[in-house]
C-alpha positions in Angstrom: 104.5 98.3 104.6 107.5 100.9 105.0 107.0 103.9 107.2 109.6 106.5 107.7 109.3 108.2 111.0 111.8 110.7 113.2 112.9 110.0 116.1 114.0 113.5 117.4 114.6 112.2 121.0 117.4 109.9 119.9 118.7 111.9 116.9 117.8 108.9 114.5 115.9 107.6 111.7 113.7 104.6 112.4 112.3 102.8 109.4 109.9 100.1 109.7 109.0 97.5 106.7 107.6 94.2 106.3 108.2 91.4 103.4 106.5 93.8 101.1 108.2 96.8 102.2 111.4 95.1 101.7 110.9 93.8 98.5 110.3 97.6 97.3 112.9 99.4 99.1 115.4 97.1 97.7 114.0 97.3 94.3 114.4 100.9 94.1 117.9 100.7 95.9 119.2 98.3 92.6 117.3 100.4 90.1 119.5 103.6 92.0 122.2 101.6 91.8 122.0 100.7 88.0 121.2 104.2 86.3 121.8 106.7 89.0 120.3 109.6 90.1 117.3 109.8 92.9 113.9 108.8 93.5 111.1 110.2 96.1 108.9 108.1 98.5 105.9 109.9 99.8 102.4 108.6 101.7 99.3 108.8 100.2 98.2 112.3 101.8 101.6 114.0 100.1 100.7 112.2 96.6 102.5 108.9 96.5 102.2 105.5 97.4 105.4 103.8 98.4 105.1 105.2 102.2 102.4 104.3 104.7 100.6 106.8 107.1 100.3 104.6 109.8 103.3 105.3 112.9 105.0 102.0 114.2 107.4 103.7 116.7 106.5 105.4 120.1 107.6 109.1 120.7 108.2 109.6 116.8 107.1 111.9 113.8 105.8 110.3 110.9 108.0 110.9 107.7 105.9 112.1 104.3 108.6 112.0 102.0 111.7 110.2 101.9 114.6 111.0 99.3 117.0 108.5 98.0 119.6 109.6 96.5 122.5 107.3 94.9 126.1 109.4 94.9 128.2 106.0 93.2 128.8 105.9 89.7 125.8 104.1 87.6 125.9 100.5 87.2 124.1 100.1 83.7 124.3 96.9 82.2 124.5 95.1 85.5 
């Protein structure tokens, strides 16, 4: 599980995962890290699969898509 929701109240970001969630997010965090670039998470109903459509949080927005985007210089060969 990783859901992405807003939490306009408080001005923040909340992002909720489990093992599984986890395990993902910091996949794609060391592939970033390695060659660069960006990558987009989405929920089903926006065409993707790595987010989840269920909200955790109370008095938040669910999150479709969530843009990662690495600004350091490419690790390749790491």
């Amino acid at each position: 599980m990783l859901t992405v929701e807003l939490n306009q109240g408080q001005d923040r970001v909340e992002i909720y995962v489990d093992e599984e969630g986890a395990r993902v997010l910091q996949h794609l965090l060391d592939v970033l890290r390695r060659r660069g670039g960006h990558d987009h998470l989405m929920t089903p109903s926006w065409a993707g699969t790595e987010l989840t459509e269920v909200a955790r949080g109370q008095g938040t927005k669910l999150m479709h898509h969530l843009l990662l985007v690495f600004r350091g210089a490419p690790q390749e060969g790491s």
